[in-house]
Every structure is written in C-alpha cells, then in structure tokens.
N, C-alpha and C positions, 0 to 999 in steps of 0.2 A: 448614471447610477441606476441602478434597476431597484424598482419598486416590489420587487420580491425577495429581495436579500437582504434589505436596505439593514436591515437586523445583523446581518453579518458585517457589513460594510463598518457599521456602528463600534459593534465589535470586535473588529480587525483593529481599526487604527486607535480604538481604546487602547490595544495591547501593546500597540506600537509605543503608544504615547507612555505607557506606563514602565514599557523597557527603557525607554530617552529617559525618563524622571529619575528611575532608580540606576542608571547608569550616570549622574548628575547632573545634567540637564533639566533645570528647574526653572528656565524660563521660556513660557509657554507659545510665546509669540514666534518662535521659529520654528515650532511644531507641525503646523499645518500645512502641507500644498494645495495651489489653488484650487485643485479637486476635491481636498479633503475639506477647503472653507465653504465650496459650494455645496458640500454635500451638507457639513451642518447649517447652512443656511439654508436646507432643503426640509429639514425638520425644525427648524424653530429654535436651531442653536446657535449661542455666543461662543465666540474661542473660547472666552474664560472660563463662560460654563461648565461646558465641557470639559476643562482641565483640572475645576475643583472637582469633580468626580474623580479625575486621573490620582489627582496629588492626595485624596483624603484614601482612597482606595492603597495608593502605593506605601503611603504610611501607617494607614492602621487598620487595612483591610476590610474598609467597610466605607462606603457602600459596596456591595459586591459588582460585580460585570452585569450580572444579569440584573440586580437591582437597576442598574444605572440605566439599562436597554428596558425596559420596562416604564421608568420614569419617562424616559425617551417617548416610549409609543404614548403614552398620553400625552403628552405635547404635543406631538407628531399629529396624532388624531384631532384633538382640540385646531390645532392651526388650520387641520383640511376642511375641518366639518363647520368649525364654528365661524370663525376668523376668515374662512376661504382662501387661503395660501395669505393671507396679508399680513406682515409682517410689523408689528409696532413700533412706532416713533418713542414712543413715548417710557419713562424709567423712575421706575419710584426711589424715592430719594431714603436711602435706607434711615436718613434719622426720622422717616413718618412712619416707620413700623414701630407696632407696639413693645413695650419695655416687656425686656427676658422675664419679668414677675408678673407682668399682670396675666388675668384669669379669668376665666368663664364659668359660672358655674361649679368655682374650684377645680378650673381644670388651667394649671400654669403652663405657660407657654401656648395655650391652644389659642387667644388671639394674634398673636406671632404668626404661629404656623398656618395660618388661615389667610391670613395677609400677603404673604410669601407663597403659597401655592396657589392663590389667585393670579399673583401677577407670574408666578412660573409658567402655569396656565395660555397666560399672554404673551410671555413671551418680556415681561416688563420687568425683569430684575435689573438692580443694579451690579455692573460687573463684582463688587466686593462681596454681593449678598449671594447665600445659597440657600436654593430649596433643598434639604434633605442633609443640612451639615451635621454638627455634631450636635446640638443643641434638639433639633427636629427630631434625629434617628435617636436620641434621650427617651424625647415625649413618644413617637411611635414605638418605638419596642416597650416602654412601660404600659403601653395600650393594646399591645397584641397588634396592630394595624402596619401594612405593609404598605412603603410610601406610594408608591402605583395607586395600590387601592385608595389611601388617603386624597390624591389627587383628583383618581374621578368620583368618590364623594361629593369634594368640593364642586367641581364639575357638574355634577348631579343638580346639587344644592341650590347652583345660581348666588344667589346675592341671599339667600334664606341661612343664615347664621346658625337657626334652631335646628334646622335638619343635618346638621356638619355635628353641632352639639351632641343631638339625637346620635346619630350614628357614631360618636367615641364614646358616649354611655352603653351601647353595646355591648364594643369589648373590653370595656375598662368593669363590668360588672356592675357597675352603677344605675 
C-alpha cells in the first residue's frame, strides 16, 4: 500500500463497495480482499466500519466520500501518533454509552457524541456502533462542525470534557 495515496486507495474501494451495495449486495463480509483487509487494518479500520460509511452513504447520501476519508485521516493519524500503530483489544459495549437524551450544558446528544469519538479515536467501537451516523451528523450539522474537525477537537481535548464543550459553543453561538 503506499503511504502516499493511501487516500486514493481509501477512496477507490469505497466506491467499489458502494457499486456491490447498490447493485444488492448488502452483506458486507464478502466485500473485502485480503489486501483490501490489510489495508483497513493499516489505518485503524473494522470491516464493518467501514461499510456503515458504505451503506449510510449509498442510501441517503451522507456521509459524503470525502467526509468519510477525512474521518479516516484522523483515525489514521490518532493510531500513528498516538497509539503507535497499536491496534486495540479492547470494545465498548454500546449499552455504556450515554442515552440519545442526555445533555451537556443543554447541548443533547453531545455526551454520546463524545463518547463515540473517543473510542473512534481508538479504535474501540463496537461493530453495531457508528462514529458519525445519523444521530451524530443531526447534532454536527445543527452546530456548523464538520465530523473530522469534531474528532480532532476531541483529540485535542484529551479527557478535558470542558474544552470539547468550549469548542461547540463556538459554533453553536452560544
């Protein structure tokens, strides 16, 4: 795989995957060759991951390609810089995320979303759970925030809650 196109590569067999989906082919597990699993295990992806992009993408057109490659490079980054290519054991168990109601600061869903882009971060979702579903792409487009950016916010933030808060007061005008 080459570390300089890795963007295209990303891109390519998104599109592939997206022609298999909407040509019927909706189950995701025969999607990948072993180059294409070594490649998203080269940036910090799960098959399924990867495919709830594919699937939410082919049905309601969002998140976009480039949104998706974008999400991508901060994971990608996060794994090399932070984590040093090491890949997590470890999966959070989606009923310990916070309920779709609760709030920060009256800001609903943002401890969800904060939860979910820690462990996207990491690398620790659970295959059913998605960074950036429909629920997330709600709360960022009501806030002006583009998930990439949302994620190295967090990123930024660390474990500091108040400066993730801080920064969707921003662009929420608040």
């Amino acid at each position: 795989m080459s570390h300089y196109r890795w963007d295209t590569t990303f891109t390519d067999l998104f599109r592939r995957c997206v022609e298999r989906y909407r040509g019927g082919d909706t189950e995701y597990e025969g999607y990948y060759s072993d180059e294409d699993s070594a490649f998203l295990r080269s940036i910090g992806y799960k098959p399924r991951e990867f495919f709830d992009f594919v699937e939410d993408y082919a049905d309601e057109g969002d998140p976009s390609p480039s949104t998706a490659v974008m999400i991508a490079s901060v994971r990608r980054d996060y794994l090399r810089h932070v984590l040093s290519g090491e890949l997590s054991g470890a999966v959070i168990d989606p009923a310990s995320l916070p309920g779709k109601t609760e709030e920060i600061e009256g800001f609903v869903w943002l401890p969800r979303i904060l939860v979910k882009a820690r462990a996207k971060l990491r690398g620790e979702l659970d295959p059913d759970t998605m960074f950036c579903c429909g629920g997330d792409r709600k709360f960022l487009h009501e806030h002006d925030i583009a998930p990439a950016d949302f994620l190295r916010a967090v990123w930024a933030a660390g474990d500091d809650d108040a400066k993730v808060i801080e920064y969707v007061k921003q662009f929420s005008g608040r």
